[in-house]
C-alpha positions in Angstrom: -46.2 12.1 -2.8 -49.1 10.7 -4.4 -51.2 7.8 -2.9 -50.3 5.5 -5.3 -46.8 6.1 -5.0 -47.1 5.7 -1.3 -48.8 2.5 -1.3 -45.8 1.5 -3.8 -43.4 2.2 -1.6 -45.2 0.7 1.0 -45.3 -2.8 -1.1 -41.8 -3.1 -1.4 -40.7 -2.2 2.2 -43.1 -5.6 3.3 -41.5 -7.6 0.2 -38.3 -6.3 1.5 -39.1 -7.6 5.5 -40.5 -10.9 4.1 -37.2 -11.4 1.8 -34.8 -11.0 4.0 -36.5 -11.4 7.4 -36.1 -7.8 8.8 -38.1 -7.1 12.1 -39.4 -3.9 12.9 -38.7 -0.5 10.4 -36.8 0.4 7.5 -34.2 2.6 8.9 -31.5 4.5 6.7 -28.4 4.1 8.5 -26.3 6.5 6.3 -26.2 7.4 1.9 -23.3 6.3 0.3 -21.7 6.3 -3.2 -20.8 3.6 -5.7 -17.1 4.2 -6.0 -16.2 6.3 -9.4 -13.6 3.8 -10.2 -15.4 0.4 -9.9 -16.8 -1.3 -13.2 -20.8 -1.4 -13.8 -22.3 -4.8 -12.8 -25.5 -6.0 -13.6 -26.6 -7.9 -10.1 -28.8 -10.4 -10.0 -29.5 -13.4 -7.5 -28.9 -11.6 -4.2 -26.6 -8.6 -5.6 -27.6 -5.1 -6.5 -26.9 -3.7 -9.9 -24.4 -1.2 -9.3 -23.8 2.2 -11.8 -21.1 4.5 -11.2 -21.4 7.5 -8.4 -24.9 6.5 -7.8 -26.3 7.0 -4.2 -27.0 4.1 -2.1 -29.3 4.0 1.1 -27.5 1.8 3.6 -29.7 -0.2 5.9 -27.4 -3.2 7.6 -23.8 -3.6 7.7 -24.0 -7.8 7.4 -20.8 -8.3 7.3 -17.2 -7.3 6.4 -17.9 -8.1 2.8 -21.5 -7.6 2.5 -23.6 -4.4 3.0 -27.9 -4.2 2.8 -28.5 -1.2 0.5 -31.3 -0.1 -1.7 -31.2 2.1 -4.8 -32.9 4.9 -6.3 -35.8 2.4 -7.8 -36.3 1.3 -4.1 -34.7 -1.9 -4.8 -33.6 -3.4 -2.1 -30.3 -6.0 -2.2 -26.6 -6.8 -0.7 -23.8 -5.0 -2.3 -20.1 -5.7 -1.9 -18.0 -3.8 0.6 -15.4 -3.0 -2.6 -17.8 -1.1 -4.6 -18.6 1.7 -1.7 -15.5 3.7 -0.4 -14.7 3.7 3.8 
């Protein structure tokens, strides 16, 4: 990994912490994929857009309906407990 794509990724893990006031490290609980069947949503406000089969890094399980994931661009926002499979 370059510099510059270190310092990137380093940038959004702090705008990540400041957003939703996570203490201490990043850590990826567990990779999961967008259920297949679910239709493609778009996101926005505090959702994540969601594609078909892509792989999600899980970081918090918030609650029953809400998970803390971030995507392939490192994005980093709550999806819906109905998009990924048990």
């Amino acid at each position: 990994m370059t510099l510059k794509e270190c310092k990137k990724e380093e940038k959004a893990d702090r705008e990540f912490q400041k957003k939703f006031k996570f203490e201490g490290s990043i850590n990826v609980l567990t990779q999961m994929m967008v259920d297949p069947a679910v239709t493609e949503k778009k996101g926005g406000g505090k959702n994540l857009p969601l594609r078909r089969g892509e792989i999600l890094d899980v970081i918090q399980f918030t609650n029953q309906e809400q998970i803390l994931c971030r995507n392939s661009q490192r994005r980093c926002k709550s999806v819906g407990a109905e998009a990924l499979p048990a």
